[in-house]
C-alpha positions in Angstrom: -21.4 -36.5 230.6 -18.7 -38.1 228.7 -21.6 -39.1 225.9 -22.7 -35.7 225.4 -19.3 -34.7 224.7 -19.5 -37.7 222.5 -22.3 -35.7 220.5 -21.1 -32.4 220.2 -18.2 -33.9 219.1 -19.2 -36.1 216.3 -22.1 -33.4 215.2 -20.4 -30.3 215.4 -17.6 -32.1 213.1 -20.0 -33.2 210.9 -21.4 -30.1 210.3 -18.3 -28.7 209.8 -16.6 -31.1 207.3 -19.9 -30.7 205.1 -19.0 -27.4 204.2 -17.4 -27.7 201.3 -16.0 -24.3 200.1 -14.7 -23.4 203.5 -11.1 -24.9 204.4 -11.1 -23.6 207.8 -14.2 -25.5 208.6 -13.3 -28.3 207.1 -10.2 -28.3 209.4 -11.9 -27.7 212.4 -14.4 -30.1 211.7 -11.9 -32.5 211.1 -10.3 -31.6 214.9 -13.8 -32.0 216.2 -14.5 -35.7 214.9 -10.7 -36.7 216.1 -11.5 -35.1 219.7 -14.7 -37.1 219.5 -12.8 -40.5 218.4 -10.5 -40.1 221.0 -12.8 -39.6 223.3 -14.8 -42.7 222.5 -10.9 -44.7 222.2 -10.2 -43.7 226.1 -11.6 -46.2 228.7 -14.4 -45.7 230.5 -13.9 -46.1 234.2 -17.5 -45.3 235.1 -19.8 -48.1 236.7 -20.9 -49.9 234.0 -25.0 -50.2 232.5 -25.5 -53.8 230.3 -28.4 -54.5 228.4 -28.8 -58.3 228.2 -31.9 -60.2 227.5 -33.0 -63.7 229.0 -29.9 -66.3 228.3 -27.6 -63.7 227.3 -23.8 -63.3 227.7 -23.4 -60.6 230.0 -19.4 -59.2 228.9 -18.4 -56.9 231.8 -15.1 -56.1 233.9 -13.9 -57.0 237.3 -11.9 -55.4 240.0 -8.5 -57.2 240.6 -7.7 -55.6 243.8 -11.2 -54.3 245.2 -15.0 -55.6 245.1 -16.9 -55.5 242.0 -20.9 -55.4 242.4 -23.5 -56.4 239.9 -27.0 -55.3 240.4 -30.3 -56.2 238.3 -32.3 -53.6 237.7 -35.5 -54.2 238.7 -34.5 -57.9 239.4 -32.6 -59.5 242.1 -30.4 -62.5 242.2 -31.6 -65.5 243.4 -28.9 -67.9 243.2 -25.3 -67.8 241.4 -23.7 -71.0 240.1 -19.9 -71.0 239.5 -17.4 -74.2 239.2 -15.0 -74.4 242.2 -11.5 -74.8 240.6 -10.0 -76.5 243.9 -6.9 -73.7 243.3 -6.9 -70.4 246.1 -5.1 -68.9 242.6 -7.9 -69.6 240.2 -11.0 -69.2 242.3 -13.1 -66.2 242.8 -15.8 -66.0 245.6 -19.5 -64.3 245.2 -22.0 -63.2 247.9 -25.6 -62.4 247.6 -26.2 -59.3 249.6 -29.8 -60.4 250.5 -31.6 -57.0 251.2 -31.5 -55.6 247.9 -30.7 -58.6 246.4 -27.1 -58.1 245.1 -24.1 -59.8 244.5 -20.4 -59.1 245.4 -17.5 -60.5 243.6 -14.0 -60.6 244.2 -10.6 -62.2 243.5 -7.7 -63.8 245.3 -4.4 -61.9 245.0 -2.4 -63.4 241.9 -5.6 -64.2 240.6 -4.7 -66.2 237.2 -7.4 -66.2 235.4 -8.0 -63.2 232.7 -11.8 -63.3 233.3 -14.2 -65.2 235.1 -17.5 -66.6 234.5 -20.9 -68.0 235.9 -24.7 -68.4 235.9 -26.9 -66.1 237.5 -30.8 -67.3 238.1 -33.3 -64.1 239.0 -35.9 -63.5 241.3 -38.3 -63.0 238.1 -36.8 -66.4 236.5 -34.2 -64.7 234.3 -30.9 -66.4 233.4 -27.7 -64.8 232.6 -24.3 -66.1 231.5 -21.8 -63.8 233.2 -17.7 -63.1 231.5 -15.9 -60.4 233.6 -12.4 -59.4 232.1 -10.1 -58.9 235.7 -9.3 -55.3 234.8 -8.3 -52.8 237.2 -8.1 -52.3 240.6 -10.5 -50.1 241.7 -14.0 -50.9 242.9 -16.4 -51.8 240.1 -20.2 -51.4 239.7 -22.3 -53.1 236.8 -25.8 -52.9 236.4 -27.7 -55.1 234.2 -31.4 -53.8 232.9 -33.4 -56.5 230.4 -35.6 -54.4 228.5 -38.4 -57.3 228.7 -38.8 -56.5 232.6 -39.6 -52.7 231.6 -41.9 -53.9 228.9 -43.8 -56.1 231.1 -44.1 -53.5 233.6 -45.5 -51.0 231.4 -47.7 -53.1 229.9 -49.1 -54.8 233.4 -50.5 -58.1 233.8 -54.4 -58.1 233.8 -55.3 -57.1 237.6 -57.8 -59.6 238.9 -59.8 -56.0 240.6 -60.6 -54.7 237.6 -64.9 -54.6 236.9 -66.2 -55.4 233.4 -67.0 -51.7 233.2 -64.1 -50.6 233.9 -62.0 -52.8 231.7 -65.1 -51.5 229.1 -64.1 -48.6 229.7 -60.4 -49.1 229.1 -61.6 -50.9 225.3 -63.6 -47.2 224.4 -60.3 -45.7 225.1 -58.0 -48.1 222.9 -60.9 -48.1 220.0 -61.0 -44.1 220.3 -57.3 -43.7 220.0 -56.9 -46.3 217.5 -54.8 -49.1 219.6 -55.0 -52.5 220.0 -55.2 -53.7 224.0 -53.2 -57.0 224.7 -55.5 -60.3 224.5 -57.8 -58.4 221.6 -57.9 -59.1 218.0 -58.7 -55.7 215.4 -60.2 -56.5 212.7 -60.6 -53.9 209.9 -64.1 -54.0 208.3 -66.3 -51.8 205.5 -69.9 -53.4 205.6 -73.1 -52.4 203.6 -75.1 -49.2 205.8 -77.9 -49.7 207.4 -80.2 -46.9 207.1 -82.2 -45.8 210.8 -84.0 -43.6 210.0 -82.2 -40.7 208.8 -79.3 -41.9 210.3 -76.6 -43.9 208.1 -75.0 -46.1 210.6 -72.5 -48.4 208.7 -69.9 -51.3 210.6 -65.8 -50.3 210.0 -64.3 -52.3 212.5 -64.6 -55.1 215.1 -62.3 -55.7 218.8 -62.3 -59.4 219.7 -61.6 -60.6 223.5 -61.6 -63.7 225.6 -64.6 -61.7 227.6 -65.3 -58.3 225.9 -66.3 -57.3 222.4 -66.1 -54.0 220.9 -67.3 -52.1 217.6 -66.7 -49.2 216.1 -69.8 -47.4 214.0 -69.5 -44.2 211.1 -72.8 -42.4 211.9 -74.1 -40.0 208.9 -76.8 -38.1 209.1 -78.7 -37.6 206.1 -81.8 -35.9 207.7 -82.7 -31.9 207.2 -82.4 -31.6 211.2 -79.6 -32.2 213.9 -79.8 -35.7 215.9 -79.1 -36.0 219.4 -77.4 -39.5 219.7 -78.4 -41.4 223.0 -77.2 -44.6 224.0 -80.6 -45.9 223.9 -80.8 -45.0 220.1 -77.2 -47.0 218.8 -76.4 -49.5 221.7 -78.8 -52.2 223.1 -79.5 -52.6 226.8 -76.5 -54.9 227.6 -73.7 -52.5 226.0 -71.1 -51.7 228.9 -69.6 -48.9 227.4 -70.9 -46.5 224.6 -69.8 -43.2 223.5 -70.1 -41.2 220.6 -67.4 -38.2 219.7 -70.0 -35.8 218.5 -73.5 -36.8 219.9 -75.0 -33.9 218.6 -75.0 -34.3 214.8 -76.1 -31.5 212.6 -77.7 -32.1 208.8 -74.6 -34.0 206.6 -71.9 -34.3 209.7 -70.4 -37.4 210.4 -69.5 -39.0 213.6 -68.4 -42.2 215.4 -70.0 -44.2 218.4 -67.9 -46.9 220.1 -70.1 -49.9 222.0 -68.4 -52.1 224.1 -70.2 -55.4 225.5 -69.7 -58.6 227.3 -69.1 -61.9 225.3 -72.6 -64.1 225.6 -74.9 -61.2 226.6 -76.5 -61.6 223.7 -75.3 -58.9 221.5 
């Protein structure tokens, strides 16, 4: 909430200011992109949400009075490692809720200290470096998201039940939309035309994997009739995947057939 104030703040203000002929604009604007600094000058007491990537300093705040939790989105803590001062004044003590995996932080009355630090080790083998000003005494919330977790979720690990055909499949889809699937290599090419018949069937471009090969073909026909475009006629026996956008082809239309087969079939 308080960051679409934020906006309206800093682009109605804008707008304003920009007019140039108009002094009661200008004014206004000018009140609109104070409010808005002020706004952004006034603490934020909300639960916290870091973005902090393998290794990195995580700069948060602590409760002084009350518990402060730290959750990993989509990660859990697996282990905390902190140096034990020896002093009831200068030490803080962490627990690893285990269920949801977790920790709780809080610190002695009189606490010293103006922040405190430690290690934190994840459940998916992440590390972060944790420095928590003591600032308040209300409860506290911080939740830390690493934008490599979400990226690794959406792109997925290659699933061990996927068939050939289906993960042919999957290649015509990338090659129709133009993308490049993880573990392939695109290579761009523009080679001489082979004339079949009065079909012009010409090479513009090549998908290279550790166990499936792909191509994309420019079909021209340069007959006086239409051509209906089979698998049989542009793939051999062994392709996996074929498909053609426009199998139909009328006289001087041009389409495109993607073929998709398995490295060492003999393609």
């Amino acid at each position: 909430m308080m960051s679409a104030y934020l906006i309206a703040c800093f682009a109605g203000g804008s707008a304003l200011l920009s007019r140039q002929q108009c002094h009661v604009s200008r004014i206004a604007g000018a009140a609109l992109v104070a409010g808005g600094m002020f706004l952004l000058a006034t603490p934020a007491w909300a639960d916290q949400t870091i973005m902090a990537a393998d290794s990195a300093q995580v700069d948060c705040a602590a409760s002084a009075r009350d518990l402060t939790r730290i959750s990993l989105v989509e990660d859990q803590f697996a282990s905390v490692s902190k140096v034990s001062t020896g002093s009831p004044l200068d030490d803080f003590t962490v627990v690893n809720e285990p269920v949801r995996g977790d920790i709780y932080i809080s610190v002695p009355e009189g606490y010293s200290r103006p922040a405190l630090s430690f290690f934190g080790t994840t459940r998916r083998g992440y590390v972060y470096k944790f420095v928590c000003r003591i600032d308040g005494d209300d409860a506290r919330q911080v939740f830390v998201s690493n934008p490599a977790i979400a990226r690794a979720d959406r792109e997925g690990a290659p699933r061990a039940d996927v068939t050939p055909r289906e993960a042919a499949v999957e290649l015509v889809q990338a090659m129709y939309g133009g993308n490049i699937l993880d573990g392939y290599e695109m290579r761009q090419r523009a080679l001489t035309p082979a004339t079949v018949g009065p079909l012009r069937v010409q090479l513009i471009a090549e998908y290279s994997g550790e166990t499936l090969s792909g191509r994309v073909l420019r079909i021209e026909n340069r007959g006086r009739e239409a051509v209906t475009l089979d698998n049989k006629m542009i793939a051999p026996a062994s392709a996996l995947a074929v498909a053609v956008a426009e199998p139909e082809l009328p006289p001087g239309r041009v389409t495109t057939a993607y073929l998709v087969w398995q490295n060492g079939s003999g393609q």
